[in-house]
C-alpha positions in Angstrom: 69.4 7.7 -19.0 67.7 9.6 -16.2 64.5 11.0 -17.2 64.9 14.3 -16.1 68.1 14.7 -18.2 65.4 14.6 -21.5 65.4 18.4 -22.2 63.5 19.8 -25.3 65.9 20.2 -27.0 67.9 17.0 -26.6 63.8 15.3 -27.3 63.8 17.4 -30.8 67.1 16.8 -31.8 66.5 12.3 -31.3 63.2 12.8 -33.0 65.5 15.4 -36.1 68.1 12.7 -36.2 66.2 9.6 -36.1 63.4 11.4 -39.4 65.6 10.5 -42.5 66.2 6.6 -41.3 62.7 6.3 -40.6 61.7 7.7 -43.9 63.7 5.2 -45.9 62.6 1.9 -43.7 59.1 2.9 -44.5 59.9 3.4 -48.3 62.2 0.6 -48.8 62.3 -1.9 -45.7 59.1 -2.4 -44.1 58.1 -5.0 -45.8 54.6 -5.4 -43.6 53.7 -1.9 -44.7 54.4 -3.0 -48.5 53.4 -6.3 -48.4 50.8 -7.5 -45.4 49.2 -4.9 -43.5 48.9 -1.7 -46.1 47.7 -4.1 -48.8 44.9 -5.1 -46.6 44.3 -1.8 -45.7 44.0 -0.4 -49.4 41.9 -3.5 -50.5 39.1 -2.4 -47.3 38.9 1.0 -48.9 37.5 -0.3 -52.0 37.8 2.0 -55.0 38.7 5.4 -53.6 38.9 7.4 -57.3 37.5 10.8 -56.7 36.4 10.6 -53.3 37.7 13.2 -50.8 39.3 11.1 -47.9 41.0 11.8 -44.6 44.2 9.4 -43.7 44.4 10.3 -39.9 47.7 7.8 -39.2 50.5 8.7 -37.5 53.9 8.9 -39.8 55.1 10.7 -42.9 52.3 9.9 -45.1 53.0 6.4 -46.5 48.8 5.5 -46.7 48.1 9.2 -47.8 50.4 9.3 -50.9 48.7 5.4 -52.0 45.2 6.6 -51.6 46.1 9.8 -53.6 47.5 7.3 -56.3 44.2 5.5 -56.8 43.0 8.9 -57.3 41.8 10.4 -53.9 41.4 14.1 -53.2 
């Protein structure tokens, strides 16, 4: 595809279409997320209960809503 035929519009409706089959390889298929790299991630946090933290990733959230579990702010 010719770059210049990449309107807007045509860029927000990919990124609209492709939102809901990201959403559910992160929740169900990425099995690096669940199972290599996350874990890690969580485990170098250390206990996180109470603390006030600031996830600055890119995505929908995935790290935030497992650091909120453990009882982050």
């Amino acid at each position: 595809m010719d770059e210049s035929a990449i309107t807007p519009a045509l860029a927000r409706t990919c990124w609209d279409d492709a939102a809901e089959p990201w959403d559910h390889f992160v929740e169900h298929k990425d099995i690096y997320r669940h199972e290599l790299h996350g874990k890690c991630l969580l485990e170098a946090c250390g206990e996180v209960a109470g603390l006030a933290v600031l996830e600055m990733g890119c995505g929908q959230g995935w790290f935030c809503r497992r650091l909120a579990e453990r009882g982050a702010c």
